[in-house]
C-alpha positions as CSV (number, residue, x, y, z in Angstrom):
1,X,139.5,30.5,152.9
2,X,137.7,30.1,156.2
3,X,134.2,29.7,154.7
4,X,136.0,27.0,152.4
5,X,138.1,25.1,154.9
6,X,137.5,26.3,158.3
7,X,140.4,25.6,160.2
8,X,142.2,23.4,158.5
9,X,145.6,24.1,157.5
10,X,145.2,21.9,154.5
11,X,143.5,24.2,152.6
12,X,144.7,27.1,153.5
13,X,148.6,26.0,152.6
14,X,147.1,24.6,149.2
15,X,145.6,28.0,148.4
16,X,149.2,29.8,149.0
17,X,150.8,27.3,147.3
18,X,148.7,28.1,143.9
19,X,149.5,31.5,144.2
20,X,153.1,30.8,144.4
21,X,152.4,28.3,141.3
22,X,150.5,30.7,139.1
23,X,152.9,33.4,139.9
24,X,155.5,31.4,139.1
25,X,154.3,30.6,135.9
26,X,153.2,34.0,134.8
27,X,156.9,35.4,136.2
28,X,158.3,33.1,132.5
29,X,155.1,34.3,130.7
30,X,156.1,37.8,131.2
31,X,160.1,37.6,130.7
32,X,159.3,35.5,127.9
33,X,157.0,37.6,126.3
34,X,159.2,40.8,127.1
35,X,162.5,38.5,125.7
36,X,161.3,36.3,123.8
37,X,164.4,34.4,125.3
38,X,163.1,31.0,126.6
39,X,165.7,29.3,128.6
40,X,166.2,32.2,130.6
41,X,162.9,32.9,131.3
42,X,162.9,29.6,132.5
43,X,165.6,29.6,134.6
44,X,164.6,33.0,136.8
45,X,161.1,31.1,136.9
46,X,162.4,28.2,138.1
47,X,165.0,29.5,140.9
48,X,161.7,32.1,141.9
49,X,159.5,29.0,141.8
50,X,162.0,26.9,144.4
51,X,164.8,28.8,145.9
52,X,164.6,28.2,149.6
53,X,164.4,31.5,151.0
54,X,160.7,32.0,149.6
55,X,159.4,29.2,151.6
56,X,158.2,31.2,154.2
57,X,156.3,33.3,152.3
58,X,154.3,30.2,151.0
59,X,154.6,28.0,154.0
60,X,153.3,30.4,156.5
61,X,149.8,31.2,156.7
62,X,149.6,34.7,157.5
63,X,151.8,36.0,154.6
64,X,149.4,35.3,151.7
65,X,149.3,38.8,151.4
66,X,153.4,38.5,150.3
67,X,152.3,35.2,147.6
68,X,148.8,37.6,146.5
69,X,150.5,41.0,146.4
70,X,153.2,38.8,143.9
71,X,150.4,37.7,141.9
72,X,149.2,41.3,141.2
73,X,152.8,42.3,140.7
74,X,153.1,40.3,138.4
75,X,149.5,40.8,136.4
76,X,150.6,44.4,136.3
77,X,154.0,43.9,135.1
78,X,151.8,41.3,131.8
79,X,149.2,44.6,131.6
80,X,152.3,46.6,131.4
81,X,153.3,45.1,128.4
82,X,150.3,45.1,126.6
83,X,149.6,49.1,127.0
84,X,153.8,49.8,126.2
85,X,152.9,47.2,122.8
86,X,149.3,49.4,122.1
87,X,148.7,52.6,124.7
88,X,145.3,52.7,125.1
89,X,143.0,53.9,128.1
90,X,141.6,50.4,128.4
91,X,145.5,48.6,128.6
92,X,146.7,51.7,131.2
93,X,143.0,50.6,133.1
94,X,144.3,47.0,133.6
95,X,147.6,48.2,134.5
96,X,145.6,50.6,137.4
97,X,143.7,47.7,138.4
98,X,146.1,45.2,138.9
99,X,148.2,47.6,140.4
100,X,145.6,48.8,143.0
101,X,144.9,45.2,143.6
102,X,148.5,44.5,144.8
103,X,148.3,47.8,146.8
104,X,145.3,46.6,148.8
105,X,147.1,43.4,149.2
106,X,150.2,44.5,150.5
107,X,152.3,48.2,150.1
108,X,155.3,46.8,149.2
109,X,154.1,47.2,145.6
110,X,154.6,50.9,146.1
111,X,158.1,50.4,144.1
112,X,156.3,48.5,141.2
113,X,155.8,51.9,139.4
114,X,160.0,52.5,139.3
115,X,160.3,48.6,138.0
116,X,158.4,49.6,135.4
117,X,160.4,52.2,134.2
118,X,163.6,50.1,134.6
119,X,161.6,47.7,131.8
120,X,160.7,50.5,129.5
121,X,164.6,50.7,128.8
122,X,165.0,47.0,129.0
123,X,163.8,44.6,127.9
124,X,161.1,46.8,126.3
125,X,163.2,49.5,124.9
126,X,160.7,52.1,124.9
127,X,163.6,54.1,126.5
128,X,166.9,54.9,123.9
129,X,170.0,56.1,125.2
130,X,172.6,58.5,123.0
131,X,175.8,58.7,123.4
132,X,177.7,61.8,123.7
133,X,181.2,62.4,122.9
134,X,183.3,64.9,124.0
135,X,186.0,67.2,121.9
136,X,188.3,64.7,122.5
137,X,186.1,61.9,121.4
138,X,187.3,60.1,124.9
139,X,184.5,61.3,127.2
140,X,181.1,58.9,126.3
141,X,178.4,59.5,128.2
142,X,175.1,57.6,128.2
143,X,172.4,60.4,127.9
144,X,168.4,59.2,127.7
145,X,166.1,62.1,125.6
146,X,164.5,64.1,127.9
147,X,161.0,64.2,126.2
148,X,161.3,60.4,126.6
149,X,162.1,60.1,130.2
150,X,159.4,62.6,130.8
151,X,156.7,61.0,128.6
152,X,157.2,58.0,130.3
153,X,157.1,59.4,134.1
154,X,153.8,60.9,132.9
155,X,151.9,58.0,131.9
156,X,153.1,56.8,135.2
157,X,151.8,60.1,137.5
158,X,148.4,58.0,138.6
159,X,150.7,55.0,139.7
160,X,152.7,57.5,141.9
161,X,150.0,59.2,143.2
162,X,148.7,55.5,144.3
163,X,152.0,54.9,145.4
164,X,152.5,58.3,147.7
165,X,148.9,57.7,149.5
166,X,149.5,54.7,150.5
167,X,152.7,55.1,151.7
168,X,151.3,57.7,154.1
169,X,148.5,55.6,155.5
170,X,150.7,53.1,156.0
171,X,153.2,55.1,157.8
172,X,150.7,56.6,160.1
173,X,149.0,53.0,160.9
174,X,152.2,51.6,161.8
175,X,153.3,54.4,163.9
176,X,149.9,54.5,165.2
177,X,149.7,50.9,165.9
178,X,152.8,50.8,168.1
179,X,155.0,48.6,165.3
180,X,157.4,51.7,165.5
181,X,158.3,52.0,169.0
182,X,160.8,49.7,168.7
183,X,163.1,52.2,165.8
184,X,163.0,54.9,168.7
185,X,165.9,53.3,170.4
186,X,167.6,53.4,167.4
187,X,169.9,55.9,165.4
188,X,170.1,56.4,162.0
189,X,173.6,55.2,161.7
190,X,172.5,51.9,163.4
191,X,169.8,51.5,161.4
192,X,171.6,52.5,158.2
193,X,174.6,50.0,158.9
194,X,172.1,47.3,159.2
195,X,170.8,48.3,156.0
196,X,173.9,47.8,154.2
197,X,174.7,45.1,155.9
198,X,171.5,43.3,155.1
199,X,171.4,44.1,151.3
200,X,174.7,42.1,150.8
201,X,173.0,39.5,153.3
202,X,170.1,38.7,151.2
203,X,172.7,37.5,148.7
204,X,174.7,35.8,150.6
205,X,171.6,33.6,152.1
206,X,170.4,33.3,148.0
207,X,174.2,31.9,147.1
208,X,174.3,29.9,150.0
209,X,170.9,29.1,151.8
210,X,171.7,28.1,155.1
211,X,170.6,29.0,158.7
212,X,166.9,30.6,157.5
213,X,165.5,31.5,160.5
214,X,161.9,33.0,160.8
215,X,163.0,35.8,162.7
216,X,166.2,37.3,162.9
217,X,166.9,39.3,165.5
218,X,167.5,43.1,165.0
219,X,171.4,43.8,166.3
220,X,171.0,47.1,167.5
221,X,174.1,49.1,168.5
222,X,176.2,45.8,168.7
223,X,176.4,45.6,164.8
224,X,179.9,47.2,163.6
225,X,179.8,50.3,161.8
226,X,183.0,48.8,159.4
227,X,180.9,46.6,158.0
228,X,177.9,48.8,157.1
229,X,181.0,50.7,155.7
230,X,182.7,48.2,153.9
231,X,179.5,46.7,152.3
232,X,177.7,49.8,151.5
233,X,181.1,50.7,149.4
234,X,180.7,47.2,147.7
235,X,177.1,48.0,147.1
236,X,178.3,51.3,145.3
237,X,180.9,49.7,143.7
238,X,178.5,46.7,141.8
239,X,176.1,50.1,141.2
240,X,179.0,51.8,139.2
241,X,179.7,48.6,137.5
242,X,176.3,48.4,136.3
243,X,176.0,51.4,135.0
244,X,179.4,52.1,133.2
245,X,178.2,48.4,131.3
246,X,174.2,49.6,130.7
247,X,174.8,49.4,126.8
248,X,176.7,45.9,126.9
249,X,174.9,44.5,129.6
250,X,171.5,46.3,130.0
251,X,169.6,43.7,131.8
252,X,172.6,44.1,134.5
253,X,171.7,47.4,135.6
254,X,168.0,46.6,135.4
255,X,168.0,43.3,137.5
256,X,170.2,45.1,139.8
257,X,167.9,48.3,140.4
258,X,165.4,46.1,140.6
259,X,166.8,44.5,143.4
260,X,168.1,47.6,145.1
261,X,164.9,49.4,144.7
262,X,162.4,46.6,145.8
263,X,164.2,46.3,149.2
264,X,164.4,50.2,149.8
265,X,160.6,49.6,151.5
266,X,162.2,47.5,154.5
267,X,165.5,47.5,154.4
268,X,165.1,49.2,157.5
269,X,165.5,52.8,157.0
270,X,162.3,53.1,158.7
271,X,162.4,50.3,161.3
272,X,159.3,48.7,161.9
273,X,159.4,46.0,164.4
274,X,162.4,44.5,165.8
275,X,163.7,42.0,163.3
276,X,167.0,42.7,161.2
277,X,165.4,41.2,158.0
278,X,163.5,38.5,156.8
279,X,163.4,35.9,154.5
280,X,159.8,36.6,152.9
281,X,161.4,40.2,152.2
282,X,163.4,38.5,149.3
283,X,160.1,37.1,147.6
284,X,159.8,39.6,145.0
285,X,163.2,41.4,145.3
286,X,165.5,38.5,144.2
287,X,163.7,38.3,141.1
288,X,166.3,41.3,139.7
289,X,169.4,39.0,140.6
290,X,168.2,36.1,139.1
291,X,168.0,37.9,135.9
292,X,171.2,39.4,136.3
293,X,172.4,35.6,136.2
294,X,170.0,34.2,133.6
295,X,171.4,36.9,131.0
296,X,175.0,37.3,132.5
297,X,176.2,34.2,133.1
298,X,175.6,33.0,129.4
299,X,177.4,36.2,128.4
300,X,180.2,35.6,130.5
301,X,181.4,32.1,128.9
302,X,180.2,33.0,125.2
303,X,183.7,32.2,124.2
304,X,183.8,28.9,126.3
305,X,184.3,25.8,123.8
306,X,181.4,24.1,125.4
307,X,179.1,26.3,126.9
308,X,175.9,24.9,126.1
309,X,177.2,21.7,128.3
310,X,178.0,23.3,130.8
311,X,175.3,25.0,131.3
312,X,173.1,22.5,130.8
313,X,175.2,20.7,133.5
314,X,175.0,23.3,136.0
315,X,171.3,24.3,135.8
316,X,170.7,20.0,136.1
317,X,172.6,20.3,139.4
318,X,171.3,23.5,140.6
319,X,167.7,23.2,140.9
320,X,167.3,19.6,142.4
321,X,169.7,21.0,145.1
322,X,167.6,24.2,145.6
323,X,164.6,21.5,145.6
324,X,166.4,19.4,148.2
325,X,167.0,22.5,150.2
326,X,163.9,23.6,149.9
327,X,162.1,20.7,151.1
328,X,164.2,20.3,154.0
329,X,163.2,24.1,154.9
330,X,159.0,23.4,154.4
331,X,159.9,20.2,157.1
332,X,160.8,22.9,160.1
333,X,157.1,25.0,159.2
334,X,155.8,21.4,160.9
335,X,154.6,23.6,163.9
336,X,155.2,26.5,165.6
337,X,157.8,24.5,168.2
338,X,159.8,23.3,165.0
339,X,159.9,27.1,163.6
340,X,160.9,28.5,166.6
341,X,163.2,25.8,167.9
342,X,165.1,26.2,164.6
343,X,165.3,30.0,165.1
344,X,166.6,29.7,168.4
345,X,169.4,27.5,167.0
346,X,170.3,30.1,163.9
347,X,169.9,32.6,166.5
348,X,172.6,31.1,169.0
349,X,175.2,30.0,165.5
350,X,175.3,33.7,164.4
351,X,175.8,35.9,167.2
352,X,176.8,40.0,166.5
353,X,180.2,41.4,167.3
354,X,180.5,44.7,168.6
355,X,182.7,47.2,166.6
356,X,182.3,50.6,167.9
């Protein structure tokens, strides 16, 4: 980019804005290819393509590695399909590439391998379930085959092994590089309560996207342990849900794995640097939740006399709100003073509350 603009922004924003495009595009593509269902497709590409809180991964320069890494993601995920349609050596060498690709770019594809075991049962059904019934013919339970689980984890062994070396390295430069020292001060019940809290928090802030900041401050020992409590139980309560409806609802449990598993990386486990989470940290991982509502909401009013209205209705108010949003939110990357200044402000609105 430097050769092509030097140092002006111009170019640099345009070039992160076509990633964000063309992954945007290839995100319906895929779930239209995988679904063949083309209004939801639509929709999740749409609400990827302008939802608010991935504006700082496209408006700031220095995360084009989040809008690249999305782009191989995503490459992988079309590869993907093509090898689960016709297994071949070439199709799996396509899937290695593109999957190396989004590696070098960025680690957080190290969950991209788990993703793509989620879509072997849907929407690719290249994983069956049977259904076991006890004497009494009460007890069903949703049992895969193991030679097909097993086959399938196979085939994925050189994607792991990616996954686990990389992982390493990038623990070691981190810790190595000082990005750590912050998580010494820091137990694993404070970090864990900020990781429940923050998994419900990313949904909140993609229900309702208000106060994005581009930092939030991590709480420390002032965040209350009975919320970490209360949300990880609702987090574990939506999990069960999921899974007692995989059969009915099978793109539930996917979307929602999706979304749990993508954040596992930095949710904050392993705190690296002081922030309690981050908008660009949604980029990729939201795209589980949109499909959750894409196939569930239609679901949910199939009965409704005039469905198709009102859906119709509420997608044509949705997105040119999102839009509105959305521009508002590019306005504050103006400059580094307009960023901050507006972080500052979320900053002083949402102060923590001790609870211990």
């Amino acid at each position: 980019d430097y050769q092509l603009y030097g140092l002006h922004a111009k170019g640099h924003h345009l070039t992160s804005l076509f990633f964000h495009i063309a992954s945007s595009l290839l995100l319906f593509l895929v779930l239209f290819r995988m679904t063949g269902a083309i209004w939801q497709s639509a929709f999740v590409a749409a609400m990827f393509a302008f939802h608010p809180l991935n504006v700082e991964s496209v408006a700031w320069a220095a995360e084009r590695k989040n809008v690249l890494s999305t782009l191989f993601w995503l490459l992988t995920m079309w590869a993907y399909i093509h090898y689960a349609a016709k297994p071949t050596i070439k199709s799996y060498g396509l899937v290695f590439l593109f999957f190396t690709l989004g590696l070098m770019s960025k680690p957080m594809l190290v969950t991209l391998p788990f993703v793509l075991l989620l879509l072997d049962y849907w929407p690719l059904g290249r994983l069956k379930l049977e259904q076991e019934r006890g004497s009494n013919e009460v007890l069903e339970k949703n049992i895969p085959k193991r030679s097909e689980v097993l086959q399938l984890v196979l085939e994925k062994i050189p994607l792991f092994l990616l996954t686990t070396g990389l992982s390493i390295v990038t623990f070691l430069a981190e810790k190595s590089s000082g990005a750590m020292n912050y998580a010494e001060n820091l137990t694993f019940s404070t970090r864990l309560t900020n990781a429940m809290v923050s998994y419900l928090g990313y949904l909140k802030k993609m229900i309702w996207p208000e106060k994005l900041a581009v930092f939030y401050s991590h709480p420390g020992n002032t965040l209350a342990v009975w919320k970490g409590i209360l949300c990880g139980m609702a987090l574990v309560g939506i999990t069960i849900i999921s899974i007692r409806l995989i059969r009915k609802a099978p793109y539930f449990a996917v979307g929602w794995f999706w979304y749990l598993g993508t954040l596992v990386p930095v949710i904050g486990i392993v705190q690296i640097g002081g922030q309690a989470m981050a908008d660009r940290y949604a980029y990729v991982t939201l795209i589980g939740i949109f499909i959750v509502i894409a196939w569930g909401l239609p679901e949910l009013i199939t009965k409704w006399r005039y469905k198709e209205k009102v859906l119709s209705i509420s997608v044509g108010i949705l997105i040119p709100a999102l839009m509105i949003i959305t521009w508002t939110q590019v306005s504050l990357w103006k400059n580094s003073i307009t960023v901050f200044k507006h972080a500052i402000r979320v900053a002083d609105q949402t102060p923590y509350k001790s609870g211990r």
